[in-house]
N, C-alpha and C positions, 0 to 999 in steps of 0.2 A: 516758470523759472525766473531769475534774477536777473532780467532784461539779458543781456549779450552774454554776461559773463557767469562761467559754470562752474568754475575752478575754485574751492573753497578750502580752506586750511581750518581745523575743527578737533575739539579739543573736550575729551571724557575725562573729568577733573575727580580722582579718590586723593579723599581729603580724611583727614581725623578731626572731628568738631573739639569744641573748649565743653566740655559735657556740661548741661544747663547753665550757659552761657551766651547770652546770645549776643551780648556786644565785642566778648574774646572771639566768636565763629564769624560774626559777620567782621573783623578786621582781618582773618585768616581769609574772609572770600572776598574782598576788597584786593588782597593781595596778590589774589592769584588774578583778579580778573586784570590787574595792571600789568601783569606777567605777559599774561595772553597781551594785551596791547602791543608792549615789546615784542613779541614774538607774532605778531601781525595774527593773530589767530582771528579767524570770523566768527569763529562761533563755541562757546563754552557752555559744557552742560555739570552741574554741581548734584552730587547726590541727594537722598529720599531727605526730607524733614532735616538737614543737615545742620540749620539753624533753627533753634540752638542747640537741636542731636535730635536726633531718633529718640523715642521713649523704651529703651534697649531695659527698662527695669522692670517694666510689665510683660516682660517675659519670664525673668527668673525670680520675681518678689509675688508673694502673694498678693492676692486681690483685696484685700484686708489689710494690708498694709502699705499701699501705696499712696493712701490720701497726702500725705505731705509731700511728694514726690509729684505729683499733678498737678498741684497747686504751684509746688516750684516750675512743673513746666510751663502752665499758664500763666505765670510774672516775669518768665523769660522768652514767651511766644514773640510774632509780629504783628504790628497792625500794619493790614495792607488796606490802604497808604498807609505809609510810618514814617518813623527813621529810619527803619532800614532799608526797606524800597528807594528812599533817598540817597542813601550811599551810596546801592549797589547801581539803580540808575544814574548815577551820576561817573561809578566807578566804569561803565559799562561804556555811555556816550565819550567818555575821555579817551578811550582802549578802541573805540570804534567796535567792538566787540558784541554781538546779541549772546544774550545771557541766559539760563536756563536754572532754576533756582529750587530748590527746595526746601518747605518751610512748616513751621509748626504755625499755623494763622490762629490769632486770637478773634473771636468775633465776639465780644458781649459773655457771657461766662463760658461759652463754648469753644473747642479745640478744633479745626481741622486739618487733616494732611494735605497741604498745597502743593501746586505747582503756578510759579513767576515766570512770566518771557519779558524779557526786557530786550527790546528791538536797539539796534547799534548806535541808534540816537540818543537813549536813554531811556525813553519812555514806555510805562510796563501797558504792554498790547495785549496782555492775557494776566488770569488767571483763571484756575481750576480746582477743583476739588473732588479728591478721592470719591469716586461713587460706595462705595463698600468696603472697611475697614477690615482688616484680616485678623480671626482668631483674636488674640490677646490684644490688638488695635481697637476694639468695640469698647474697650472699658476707657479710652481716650479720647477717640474722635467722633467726629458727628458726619452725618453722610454728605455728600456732595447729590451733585445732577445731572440730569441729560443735557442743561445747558451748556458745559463747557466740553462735550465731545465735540468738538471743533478743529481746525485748523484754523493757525495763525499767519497771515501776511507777514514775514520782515526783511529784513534786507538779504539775509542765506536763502528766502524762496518760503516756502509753506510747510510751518512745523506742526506739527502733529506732537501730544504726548501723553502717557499715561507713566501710573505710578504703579511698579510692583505687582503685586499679584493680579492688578486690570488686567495684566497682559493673558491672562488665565481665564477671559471673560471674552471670548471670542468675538462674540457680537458690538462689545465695545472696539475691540480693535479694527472691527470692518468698518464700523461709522468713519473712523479715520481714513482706513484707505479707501473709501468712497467720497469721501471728501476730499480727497487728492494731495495726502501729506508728501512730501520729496522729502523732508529729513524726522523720522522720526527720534524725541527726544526723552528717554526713559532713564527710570532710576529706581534703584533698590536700597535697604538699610548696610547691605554688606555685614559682614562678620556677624551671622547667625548661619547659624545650622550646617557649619561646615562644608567638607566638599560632596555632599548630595546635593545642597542649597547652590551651589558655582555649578555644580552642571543642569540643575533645573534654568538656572541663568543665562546658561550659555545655549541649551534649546531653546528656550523663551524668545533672546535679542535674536538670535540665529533665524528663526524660525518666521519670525515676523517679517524678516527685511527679505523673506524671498516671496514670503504670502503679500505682501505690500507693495515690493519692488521699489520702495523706497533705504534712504541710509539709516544706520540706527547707530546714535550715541547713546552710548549707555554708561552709568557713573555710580557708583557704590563707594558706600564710606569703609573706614579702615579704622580698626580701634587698636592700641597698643594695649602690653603685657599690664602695663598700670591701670589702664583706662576700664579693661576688662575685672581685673580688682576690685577696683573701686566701685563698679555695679555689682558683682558678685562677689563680697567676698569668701564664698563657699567656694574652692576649685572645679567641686562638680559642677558647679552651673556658671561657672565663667567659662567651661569648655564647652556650652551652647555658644558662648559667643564667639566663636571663629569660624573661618573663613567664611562661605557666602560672597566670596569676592568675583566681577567681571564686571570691570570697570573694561571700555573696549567703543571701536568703533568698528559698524558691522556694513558692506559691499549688503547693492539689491540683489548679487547672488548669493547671499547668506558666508562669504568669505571674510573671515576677521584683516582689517587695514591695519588697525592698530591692538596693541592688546590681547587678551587679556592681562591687565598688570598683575604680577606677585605684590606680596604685601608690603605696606606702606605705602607712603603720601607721595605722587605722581599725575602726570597728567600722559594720555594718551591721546598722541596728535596724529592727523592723518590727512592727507589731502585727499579731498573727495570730486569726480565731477559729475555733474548732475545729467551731464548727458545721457549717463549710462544708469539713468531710471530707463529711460523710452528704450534702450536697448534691451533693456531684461523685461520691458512689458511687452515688447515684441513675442517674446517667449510663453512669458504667464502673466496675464491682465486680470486679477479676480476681480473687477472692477468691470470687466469690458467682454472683451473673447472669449474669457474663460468665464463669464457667470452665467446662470440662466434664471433671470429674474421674473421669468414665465414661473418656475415650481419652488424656487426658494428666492425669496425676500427681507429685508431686514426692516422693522418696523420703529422707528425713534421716537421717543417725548422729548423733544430738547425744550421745552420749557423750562424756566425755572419756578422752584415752588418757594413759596412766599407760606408765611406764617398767617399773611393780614392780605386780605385783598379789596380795596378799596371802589365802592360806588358812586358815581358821580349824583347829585343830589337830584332828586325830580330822575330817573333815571329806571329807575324800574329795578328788576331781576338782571345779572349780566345777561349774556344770552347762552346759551346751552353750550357752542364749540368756544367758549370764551373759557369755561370751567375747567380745573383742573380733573376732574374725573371725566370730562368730554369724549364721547368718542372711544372707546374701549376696547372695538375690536379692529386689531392688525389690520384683518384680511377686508375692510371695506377701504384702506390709503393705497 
């Protein structure tokens, strides 16, 4: 925990992005992060790829017709480091504020779905990458690793985060709560798939913060009546893009603090104390009391994988458990 003090004020930001925009969205998230500063908030979590938006088109456009559309979203991606990492860490250390960002990352011709922690100093302590891109996401982004199943040191205590349907990926979420996250930080596209999509959502965060016994900010974007237009202009398939909304802040008893918000651009604030992780793992520890890593185990590669792997000269072969195919089977760790 955050040395003596447990008491944190914390903030699930739905926001409507500037659609492939990405210096209109990052001044909407510069904005709100100074918001929170005023409003002394500790800690702010921004929705899925919110800069410069979600690729909300590769759902209703055909596959055949989005090449101009990709393209646009890759001339309005981030470089992390960038300019915008610049902003928002600077937006972030003025506010006093840890940040929680999501980002369309440009690497080289490639796309991925990011996530940013910008710790209350300013300075970005993380980032992550989607491990597995959902459905109509595979014609955009590229895969992430077991590298950044991680928890983050910052001044709120040890965050934890994934994106969207990870949450769906069980094995990933225990890497976290084995790693011992106290505030989990997550986020979804919002406005797809209506209110099937808000109650997959509302299981999902719910469901986590009592298997964790950690908090859960959760953050989803909000598209209006125009925004959805102008991705669709067919009615039929602008009405895939509604609701999917639970933007919220979620108790390690699985009880909503804040939220879930109705539609439109809001933030959901909550004071959270940390004390009452240790009192709900008193209860259920799936980490401790409650596991038996006698008959079930979870097996990680958090390496990361490299394209190029480089030998030092006079150097021979690497050596066997150096290799990224090393070691294969679970049950010999």
């Amino acid at each position: 925990m955050t040395g003596s003090r447990t008491k944190l004020r914390v903030a699930a930001v739905q926001l409507s992005p500037v659609l492939l925009d990405r210096d209109g969205t990052t001044d909407k998230v510069v904005d709100l992060i100074e918001r929170c500063g005023r409003d002394q908030l500790d800690l702010a979590v921004f929705p899925e790829t919110v800069i410069p938006s979600y690729p909300y088109f590769a759902m209703v456009t055909p596959p055949a017709a989005i090449g101009e559309l990709v393209a646009r979203l890759h001339d309005q991606a981030v470089d992390v480091p960038g300019p915008v990492t610049e902003r928002v860490g600077d937006a972030a250390r003025r506010a006093g504020t840890v940040v929680v960002l999501g980002v369309n990352e440009r690497d080289g011709g490639s796309l991925y779905n990011s996530q940013l922690i910008f710790d209350a100093d300013g300075s970005l302590v993380g980032k992550r990458r989607k491990i597995m891109p959902t459905f109509h996401e595979r014609m955009i982004w590229g895969w992430g690793d077991g590298s950044s199943l991680r928890v983050f040191d910052t001044a709120v205590g040890r965050i934890g985060a994934l994106i969207c349907w990870e949450h769906y990926m069980p094995l990933a979420r225990y890497a976290l709560i084995a790693a011992g996250e106290e505030i989990h930080c997550s986020h979804f596209p919002g406005s797809l798939g209506g209110e099937p999509m808000a109650a997959q959502l509302d299981a999902a965060v719910r469901h986590h913060a009592m298997e964790s016994g950690a908090f859960v900010v959760n953050s989803t974007c909000w598209l209006s009546d125009e925004q959805r237009t102008e991705i669709a202009p067919d009615e039929s398939l602008a009405g895939l893009l509604r609701g999917g909304l639970c933007t919220a802040v979620v108790s390690p008893s699985g009880a909503y603090l804040a939220g879930p918000l109705p539609p439109g651009e809001e933030m959901a604030v909550a004071e959270i104390d940390l004390s009452d992780i240790t009192r709900q793992k008193h209860l259920l520890d799936t980490v401790g009391h409650y596991a038996r890593p006698d008959i079930l185990r979870l097996w990680l590669d958090n390496r990361p994988r490299r394209v190029v792997e480089e030998m030092a000269s006079g150097s021979g072969d690497r050596r066997v458990e150096d290799r990224p195919d090393a070691d294969d089977n679970p049950g010999d760790g």
